[in-house]
N, C-alpha and C positions, 0 to 999 in steps of 0.2 A: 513725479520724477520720470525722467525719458527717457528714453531705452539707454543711449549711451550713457548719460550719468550713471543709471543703475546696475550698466556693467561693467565701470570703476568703480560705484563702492563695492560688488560683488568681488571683485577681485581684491580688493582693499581688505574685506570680511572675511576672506578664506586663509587671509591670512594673521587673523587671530585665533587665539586659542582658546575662547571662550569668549562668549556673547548673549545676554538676558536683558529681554525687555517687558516692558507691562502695555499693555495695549487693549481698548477696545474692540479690534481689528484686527485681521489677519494680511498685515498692509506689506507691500514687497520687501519692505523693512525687516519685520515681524517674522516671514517665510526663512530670513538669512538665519534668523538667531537658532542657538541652541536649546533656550527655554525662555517660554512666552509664558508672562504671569497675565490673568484675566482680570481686568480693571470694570472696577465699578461706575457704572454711569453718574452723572452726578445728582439723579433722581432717585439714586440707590443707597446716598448714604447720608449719613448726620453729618454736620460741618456749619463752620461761621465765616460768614462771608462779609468781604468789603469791598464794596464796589471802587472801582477807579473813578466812574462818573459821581458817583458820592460817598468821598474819600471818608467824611465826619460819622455816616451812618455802617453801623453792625445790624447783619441780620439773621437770624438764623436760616439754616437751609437743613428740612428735614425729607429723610428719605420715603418715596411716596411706594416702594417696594423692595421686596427682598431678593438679592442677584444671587442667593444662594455661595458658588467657591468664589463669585468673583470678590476684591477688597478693593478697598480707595487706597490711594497712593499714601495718605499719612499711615495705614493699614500694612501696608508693605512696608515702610521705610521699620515702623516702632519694630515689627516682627523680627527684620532681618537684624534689627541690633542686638535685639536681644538672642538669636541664632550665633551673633556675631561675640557675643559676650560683652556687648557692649551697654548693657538696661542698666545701669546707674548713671548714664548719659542721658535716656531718652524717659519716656510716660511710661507708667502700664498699661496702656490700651488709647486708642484716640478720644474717648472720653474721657479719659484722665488728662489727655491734652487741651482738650476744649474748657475743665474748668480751671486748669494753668490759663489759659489766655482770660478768662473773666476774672480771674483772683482782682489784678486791678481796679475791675470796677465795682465790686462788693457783693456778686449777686452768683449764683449757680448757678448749671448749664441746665436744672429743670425751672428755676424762675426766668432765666430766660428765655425759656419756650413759650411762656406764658407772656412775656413783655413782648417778643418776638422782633422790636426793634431796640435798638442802644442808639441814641443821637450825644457824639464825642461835642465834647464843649471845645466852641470853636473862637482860637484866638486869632484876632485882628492887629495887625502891626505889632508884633511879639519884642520888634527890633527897637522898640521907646523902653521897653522894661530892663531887657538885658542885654544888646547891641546885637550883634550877626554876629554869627561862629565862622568867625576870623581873628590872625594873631589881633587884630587891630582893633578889634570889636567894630569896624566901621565895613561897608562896604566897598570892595576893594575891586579894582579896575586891573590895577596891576602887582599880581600876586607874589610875593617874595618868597614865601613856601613854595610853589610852583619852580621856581629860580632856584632853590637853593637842592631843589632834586635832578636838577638837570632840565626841565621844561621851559619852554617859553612863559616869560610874567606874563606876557599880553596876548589875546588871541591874537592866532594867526591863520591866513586861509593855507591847504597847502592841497593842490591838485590832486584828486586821484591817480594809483599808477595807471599805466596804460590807456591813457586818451590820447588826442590828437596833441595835447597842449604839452602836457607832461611827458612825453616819448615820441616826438615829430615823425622818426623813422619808421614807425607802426603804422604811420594814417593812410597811409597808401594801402595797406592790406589791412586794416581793420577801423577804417571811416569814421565810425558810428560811435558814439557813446551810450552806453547799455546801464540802467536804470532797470528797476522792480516797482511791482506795488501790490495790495492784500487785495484783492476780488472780494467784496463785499458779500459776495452770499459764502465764503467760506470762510474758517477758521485757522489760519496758518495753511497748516497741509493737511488740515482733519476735514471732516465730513466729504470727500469728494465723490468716497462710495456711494454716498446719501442719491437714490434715484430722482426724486423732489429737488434737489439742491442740482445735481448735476444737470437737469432738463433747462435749469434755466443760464447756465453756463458751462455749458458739454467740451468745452474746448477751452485749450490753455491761449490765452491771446497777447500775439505783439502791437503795440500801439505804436502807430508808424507816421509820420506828417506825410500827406499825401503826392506832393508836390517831389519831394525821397524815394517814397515808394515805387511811383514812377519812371522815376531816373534808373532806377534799378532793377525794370520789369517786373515790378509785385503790383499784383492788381489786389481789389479788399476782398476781403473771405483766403488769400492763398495761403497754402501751407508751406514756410521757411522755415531755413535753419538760421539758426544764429552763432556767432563760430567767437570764439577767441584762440589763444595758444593751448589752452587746456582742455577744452573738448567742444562738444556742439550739441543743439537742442534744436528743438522741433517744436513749430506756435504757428498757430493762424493768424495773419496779417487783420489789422483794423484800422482804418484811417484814422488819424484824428489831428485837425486843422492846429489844435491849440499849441500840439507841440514843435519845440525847437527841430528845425530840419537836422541837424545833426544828431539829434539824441532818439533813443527810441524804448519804451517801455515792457516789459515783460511781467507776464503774471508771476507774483511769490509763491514757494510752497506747491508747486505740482508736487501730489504724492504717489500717483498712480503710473500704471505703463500707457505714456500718449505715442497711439498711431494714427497718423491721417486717416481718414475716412473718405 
């Protein structure tokens, strides 16, 4: 997060009346709140996981140490409901949540320690047995539910605001079309504190077509702002041939305070 954004939310935040977050980290986020709950690594607690890369597979994830006050996030959520007077809604405890989720498949969360994987029975063309969950049962191009809420039946493209295309009067003082994307050695906007992690990507980076760059006195390595109506940021320029000269790329998820170096 860059200085300016982080003193719009700070000013955003002072003007709540109460603010609690759970965190790893003591991240500039964290520093605004009123109370910081301490969150368990996820090397720290029991838990069933399923991977998005293999959606069919459960696996268990077992804690490899004890974080002492800290708790996991389902640890927090069960707690507070029941603080809240709300535990006839929620588990007794996240272990009683974990064998709610196995009930389905007939086995307990200590036989599943010992299985250590679940492989989900995986159907192939589901839509020959019982059609698509559509009014039609068929696969539908152009949606009448969609219509009858007020939506377009059919896709439609519709420009972002504030481009050159969609707001002509803009281009003259803001050119560019401004895009994101995730930096691969991070996680959203987690890990940046991480030393290891940050050495190999020390700096927030704009991806720039070179031929742009140019036109506009940015040499590669420099440090820009990038500006809309609503505020401005600070990235170090990186060439990169592939992209459209008009558009240009920004890393997602700065979480920290970036100053040039």
């Amino acid at each position: 997060m860059y200085l300016e954004q982080l003193q719009g939310n700070l000013e955003a935040f002072k003007k709540l009346d109460f603010i609690a977050t759970a965190d790893l980290f003591l991240t500039p986020t964290a520093e605004m709140c009123d109370v910081v709950l301490p969150v368990s690594h996820f090397l720290e607690y029991d838990a069933i996981r399923q991977s998005s890369d293999l959606p069919f597979l459960a696996q268990v994830q077992q804690k490899v140490a004890d974080p002492g006050e800290c708790k996991s996030d389902t640890q927090i959520y069960i707690e507070l409901s029941h603080k809240l007077g709300l535990e006839s809604y929620f588990w007794k405890d996240e272990y009683d949540f974990m064998e709610d989720m196995l009930r389905p498949a007939g086995i307990t969360l200590d036989e599943f320690r010992r299985v250590r994987v679940l492989e989900c029975v995986r159907q192939y063309r589901h839509y020959e047995r019982g059609g698509f969950n559509t009014p039609s049962g068929k696969l539908e191009f152009y949606s009448n539910a969609l219509k009858e809420t007020g939506f377009d039946p059919l896709p439609v493209y519709r420009e972002p605001q504030e481009t050159m295309y969609s707001e002509p009067e803009l281009a003259h003082e803001y050119p560019l079309i401004l895009t994101s994307r995730k930096p691969a050695v991070f996680r959203h906007a987690n890990l940046r504190q991480i030393e290891s992690l940050r050495a190999r990507r020390p700096d927030p980076i704009l991806n720039i077509n070179s031929e742009t760059a140019k036109e506009l006195g940015i040499e590669d390595g420099d440090w820009v702002y990038v500006e809309n109506k609503r505020g401005r940021i600070t990235l170090r320029a990186e060439y990169s041939q592939s992209l459209h000269p008009r558009v240009v790329v920004a890393d997602h998820g700065c979480g920290t305070r970036e100053t040039p170096r």
